[in-house]
Structures are given as structure tokens and as C-alpha cells.
LOVEXTOR-710235 format. One record per residue: x, y, z of N, C-alpha, C in turn; residue in one letter. Coordinates in steps of 0.05 Angstrom, whole numbers, plus 5000, padded with zeros to 4 digits. Layout:
<tikols>
XYZXYZXYZA
...
</tikols>
This chain:
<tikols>
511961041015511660781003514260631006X
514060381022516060191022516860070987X
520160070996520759880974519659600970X
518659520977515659220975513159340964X
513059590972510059640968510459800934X
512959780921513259960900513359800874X
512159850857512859730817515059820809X
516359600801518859520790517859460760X
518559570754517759520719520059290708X
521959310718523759040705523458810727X
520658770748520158540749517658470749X
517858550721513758650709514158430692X
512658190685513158030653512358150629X
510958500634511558500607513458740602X
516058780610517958820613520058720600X
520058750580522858560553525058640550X
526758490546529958600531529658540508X
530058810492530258770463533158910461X
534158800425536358960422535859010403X
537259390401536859510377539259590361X
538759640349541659820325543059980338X
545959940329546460300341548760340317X
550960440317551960530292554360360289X
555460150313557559970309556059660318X
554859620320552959340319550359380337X
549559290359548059270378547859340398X
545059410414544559490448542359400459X
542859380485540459280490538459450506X
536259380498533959660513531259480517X
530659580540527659420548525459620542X
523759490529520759550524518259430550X
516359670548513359590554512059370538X
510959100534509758960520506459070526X
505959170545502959290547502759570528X
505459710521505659950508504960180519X
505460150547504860410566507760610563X
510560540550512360790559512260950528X
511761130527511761280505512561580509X
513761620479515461920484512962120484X
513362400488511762720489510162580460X
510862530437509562440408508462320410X
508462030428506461870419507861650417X
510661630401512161360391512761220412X
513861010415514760800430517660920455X
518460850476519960980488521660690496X
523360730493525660380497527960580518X
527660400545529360490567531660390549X
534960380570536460340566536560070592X
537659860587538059620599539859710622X
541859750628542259820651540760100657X
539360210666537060280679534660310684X
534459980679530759970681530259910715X
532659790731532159740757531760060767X
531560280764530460440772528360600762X
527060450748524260540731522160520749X
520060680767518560540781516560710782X
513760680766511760840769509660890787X
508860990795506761030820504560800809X
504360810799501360550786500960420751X
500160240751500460070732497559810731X
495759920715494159700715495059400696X
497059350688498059220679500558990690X
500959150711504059050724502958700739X
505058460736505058280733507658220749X
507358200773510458170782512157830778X
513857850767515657540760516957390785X
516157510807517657310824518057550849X
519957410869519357550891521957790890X
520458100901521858290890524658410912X
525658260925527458360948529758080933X
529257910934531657780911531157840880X
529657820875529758000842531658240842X
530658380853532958700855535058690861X
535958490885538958480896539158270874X
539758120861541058010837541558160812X
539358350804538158550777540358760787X
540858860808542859050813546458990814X
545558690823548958570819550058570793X
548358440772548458420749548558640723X
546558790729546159000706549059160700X
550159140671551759380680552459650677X
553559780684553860040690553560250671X
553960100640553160250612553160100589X
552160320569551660050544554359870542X
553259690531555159540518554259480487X
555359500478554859500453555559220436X
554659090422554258780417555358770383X
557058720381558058650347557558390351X
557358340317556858070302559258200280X
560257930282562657920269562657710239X
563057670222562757440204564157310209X
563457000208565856830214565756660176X
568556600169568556550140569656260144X
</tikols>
């Protein structure tokens, strides 16, 4: 299977950045909005934001591609970075 002929889940629209908690402010992690990634249990499964560009399942009756996927990827790869970052909110007084 060509990289054209393959699902890219982070250039799926229902493919989200959410951010979650972590124990010094924030992260960011992308979700399924169709609710297809789930753990061995059953619960919800939230990638980690820098590595959803390599998430890519053999099939998807849901997948919705956002745009064309040979510049999607070479930009999504320039950009993403290399590990969490972690996001404080600070009070301002």
C-alpha cells in the first residue's frame, strides 16, 4: 500500500486535539470523535499529539480526509513536536 493509498487518522476530521490534565498543568492528546480508539477495557484511548502522524489503520468506515494528504503530512511532520509539552496557566493578579 502506497503512502496515498493509506489513512492518516490526523487527517481524518474526526480527529481532535484535546488537552488533558497532567500533574503540572496541561497536554495535549488527540481523540477519535467517531469513538473508534479504545483501550483492551473498553474506555476511551487519547494518542499523544506528537504521534498521531503515525497512527494509520488498515480501514476505517468513518475516515473523512481534511485536505490533500502529501502536503498535510509534510507540514504535520514539520510542525508536531518531538514530545509533550506540557501547558501551565499561570494567574495573572
Amino acid at each position: 500500500m502506497s503512502e496515498s493509498e493509506r489513512i492518516y487518522c490526523a487527517n481524518c476530521m474526526r480527529c481532535k486535539l484535546v488537552q488533558t490534565e497532567a500533574d503540572n498543568g496541561h497536554v495535549l492528546r488527540v481523540r477519535c470523535t467517531a469513538g473508534l480508539w479504545k483501550k483492551k477495557l473498553g474506555e476511551e484511548k487519547l494518542y499523544k499529539y506528537f504521534t498521531i502522524a503515525r497512527r494509520t489503520p488498515d480501514e476505517c468506515e468513518f475516515y473523512e480526509p481534511m485536505g490533500d494528504l502529501k502536503e498535510f503530512l509534510k507540514e504535520l511532520k514539520r510542525s508536531l513536536p518531538v514530545r509533550d509539552e506540557v501547558i501551565t496557566h499561570q494567574k495573572v493578579i
